[in-house]
N, C-alpha and C positions, 0 to 999 in steps of 0.2 A: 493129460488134458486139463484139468483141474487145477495143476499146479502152474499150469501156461497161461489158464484164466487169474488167479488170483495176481501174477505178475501185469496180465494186462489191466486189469480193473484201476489199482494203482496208479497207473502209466496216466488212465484216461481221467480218471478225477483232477488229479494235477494238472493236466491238459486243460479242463474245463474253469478249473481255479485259476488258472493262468490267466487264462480266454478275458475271464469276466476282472480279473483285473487291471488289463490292458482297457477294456471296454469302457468301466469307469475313468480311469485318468483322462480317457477323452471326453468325457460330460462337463459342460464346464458349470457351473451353478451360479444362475443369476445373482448378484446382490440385493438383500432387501433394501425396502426406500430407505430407513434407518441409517444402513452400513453408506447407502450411496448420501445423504445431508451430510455424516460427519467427514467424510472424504470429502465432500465439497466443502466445508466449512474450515479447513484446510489447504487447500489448494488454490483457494479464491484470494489467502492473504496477498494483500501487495499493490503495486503500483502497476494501473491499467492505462495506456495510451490508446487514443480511437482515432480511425478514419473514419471522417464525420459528413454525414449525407445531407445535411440541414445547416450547411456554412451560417446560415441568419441566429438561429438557436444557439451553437454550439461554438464556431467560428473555428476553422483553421486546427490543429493537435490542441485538445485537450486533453484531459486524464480525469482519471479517479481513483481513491485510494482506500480501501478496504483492511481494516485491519482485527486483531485477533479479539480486542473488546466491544468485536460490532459495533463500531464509528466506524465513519465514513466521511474522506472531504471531496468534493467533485470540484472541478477547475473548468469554468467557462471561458475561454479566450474571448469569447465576441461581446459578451457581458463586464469581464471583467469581473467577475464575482465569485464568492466564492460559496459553496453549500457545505455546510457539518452538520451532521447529524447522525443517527442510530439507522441500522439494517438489520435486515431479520430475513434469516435460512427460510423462505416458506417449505418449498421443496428441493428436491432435486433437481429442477428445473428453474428455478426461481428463487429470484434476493428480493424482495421489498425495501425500497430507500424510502425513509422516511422524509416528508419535507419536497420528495423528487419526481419518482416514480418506479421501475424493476431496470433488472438486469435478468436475461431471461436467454434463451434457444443457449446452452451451453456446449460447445462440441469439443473433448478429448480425445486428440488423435495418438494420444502419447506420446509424445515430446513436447505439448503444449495444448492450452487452452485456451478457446476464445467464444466470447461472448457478446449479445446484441445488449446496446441501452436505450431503452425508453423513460420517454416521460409522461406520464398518465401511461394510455394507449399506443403513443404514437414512437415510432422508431425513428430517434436521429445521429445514431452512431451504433459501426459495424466493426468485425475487425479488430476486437481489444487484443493489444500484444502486452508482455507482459515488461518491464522495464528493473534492470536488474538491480536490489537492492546494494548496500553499503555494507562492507564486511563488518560483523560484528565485532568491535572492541570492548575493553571495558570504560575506554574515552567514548567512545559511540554511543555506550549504553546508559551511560552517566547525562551524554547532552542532549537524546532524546527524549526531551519531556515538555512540561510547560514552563516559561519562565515568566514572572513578572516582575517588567520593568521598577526600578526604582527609582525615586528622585534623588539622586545626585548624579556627578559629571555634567555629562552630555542629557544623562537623563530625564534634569529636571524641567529644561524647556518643555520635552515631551509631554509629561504627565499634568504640568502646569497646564497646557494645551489641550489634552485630549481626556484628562481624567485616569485614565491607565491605560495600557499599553502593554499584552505579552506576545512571545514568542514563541510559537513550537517546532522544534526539530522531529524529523522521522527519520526514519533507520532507509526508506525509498528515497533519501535526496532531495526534498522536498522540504520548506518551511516556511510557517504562516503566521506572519505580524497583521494581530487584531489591534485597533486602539478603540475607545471610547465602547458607547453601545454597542457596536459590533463585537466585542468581546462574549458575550452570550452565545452557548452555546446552543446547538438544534437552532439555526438559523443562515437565513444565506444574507453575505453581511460583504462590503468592497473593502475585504481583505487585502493584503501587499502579500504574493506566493511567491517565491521565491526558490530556487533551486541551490542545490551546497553537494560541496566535497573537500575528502581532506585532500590537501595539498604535497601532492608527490614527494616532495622532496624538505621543507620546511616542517617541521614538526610544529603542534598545539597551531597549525594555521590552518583557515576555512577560505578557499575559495568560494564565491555567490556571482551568481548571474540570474537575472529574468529570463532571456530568449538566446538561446545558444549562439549567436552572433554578437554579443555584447562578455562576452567572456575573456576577463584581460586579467588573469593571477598576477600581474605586477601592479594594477591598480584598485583591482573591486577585493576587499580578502576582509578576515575577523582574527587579531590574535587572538589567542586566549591565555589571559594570566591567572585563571583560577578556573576550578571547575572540580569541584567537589557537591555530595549528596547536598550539600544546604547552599552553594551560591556559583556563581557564573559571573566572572569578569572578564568582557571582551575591548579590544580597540579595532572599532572599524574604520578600515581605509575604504574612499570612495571620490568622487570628482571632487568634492568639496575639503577636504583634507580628512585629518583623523580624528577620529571620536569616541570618550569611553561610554561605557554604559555597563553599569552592573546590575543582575537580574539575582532572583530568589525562587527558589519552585513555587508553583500557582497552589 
């Protein structure tokens, strides 16, 4: 009897170690708010499109672009203008744009996220989807920055004109010719925003178009003859014929 208990005592501890391990892997353990800001902080990079409930405010797809050095450029269709400035993680629920207003009610269903934008108080855009960046290259990486226009070429009318004049490319497709005092940054300034990709088939060439119906790779494009850490030589084609312009990091 004694020796049929000590085999079963065994039997039943194991059982109970079992039990309670099984029991654990089903506990799931919240995230603290901590764990959930830097996974937002995260996930939020990138280029945002909204279905916009305030056509007067916001006008028709706009976007906004959040990226890993907390800036931010938001794109007003109906304005035509353009906002940069800084944002700040408050919580887990909440971005604070500076200059703007939040981005706020976050919901992750797991294959994606979307989020409500206001300005002050008031919500005028639903529905952020997200818009897929540009494969990283090391050409990619190189012309995603700022450039400032120089005077020569094409470029000297510009700067004669406007005082300066840069460029910035992002890695989301997107790029924004400041000139004159709009060049200041943390300001909403009428920008030229512009859209870019490289060109399927031509190598060192840039397709650009404004509104996806105006996209013609045999007429709107950018060569590029150089593009190294210290300088950017492009020729753009457009309705008016061709034009160089060489730039320098800002």
């Amino acid at each position: 009897m004694k020796k049929e208990l000590m085999r079963i005592v065994p039997i039943f501890i194991f059982s109970v170690w079992l039990l309670s391990c099984i029991a654990s892997d089903d506990v799931s353990v919240e995230p603290d708010e901590g764990t959930k800001v830097e996974v937002l902080k995260r996930a939020i990079i990138g280029k945002w499109e909204f279905q916009t409930e305030n056509l007067r405010i916001m006008g028709g797809k706009s976007w906004i672009e959040l990226r890993g050095d907390s800036s931010y450029t938001l794109n007003s269709m109906a304005s035509k203008k353009v906002i940069t400035d800084k944002y700040t993680v408050v919580s887990s629920s909440e971005i604070a744009l500076s200059s703007f207003g939040k981005i706020a009610n976050f919901k992750d269903n797991g294959n994606e996220i979307t989020f409500d934008l206001y300005s002050n108080d008031k919500r005028i855009a639903s529905a952020a989807n997200r818009v897929a960046a540009i494969d990283t290259t090391e050409q990619t990486a190189l012309l995603c920055r700022n450039w400032n226009m120089l005077s020569e070429e094409a470029g000297i009318d510009s700067v004669r004109n406007v005082g300066k004049s840069t460029v910035q490319f992002y890695q989301t497709g997107i790029y924004v010719i400041k000139s004159g005092a709009g060049t200041t940054a943390g300001s909403s300034y009428g920008g030229l925003v512009m859209h870019w990709k490289w060109h399927p088939e031509i190598a060192n060439r840039i397709i650009y178009w404004y509104t996806a119906d105006r996209i013609d790779p045999s007429k709107y494009y950018y060569d590029i003859h150089e593009l190294t850490e210290s300088s950017l030589k492009i020729t753009e084609s457009n309705y008016f014929g061709l034009f160089k312009f060489n730039f320098e990091p800002e």
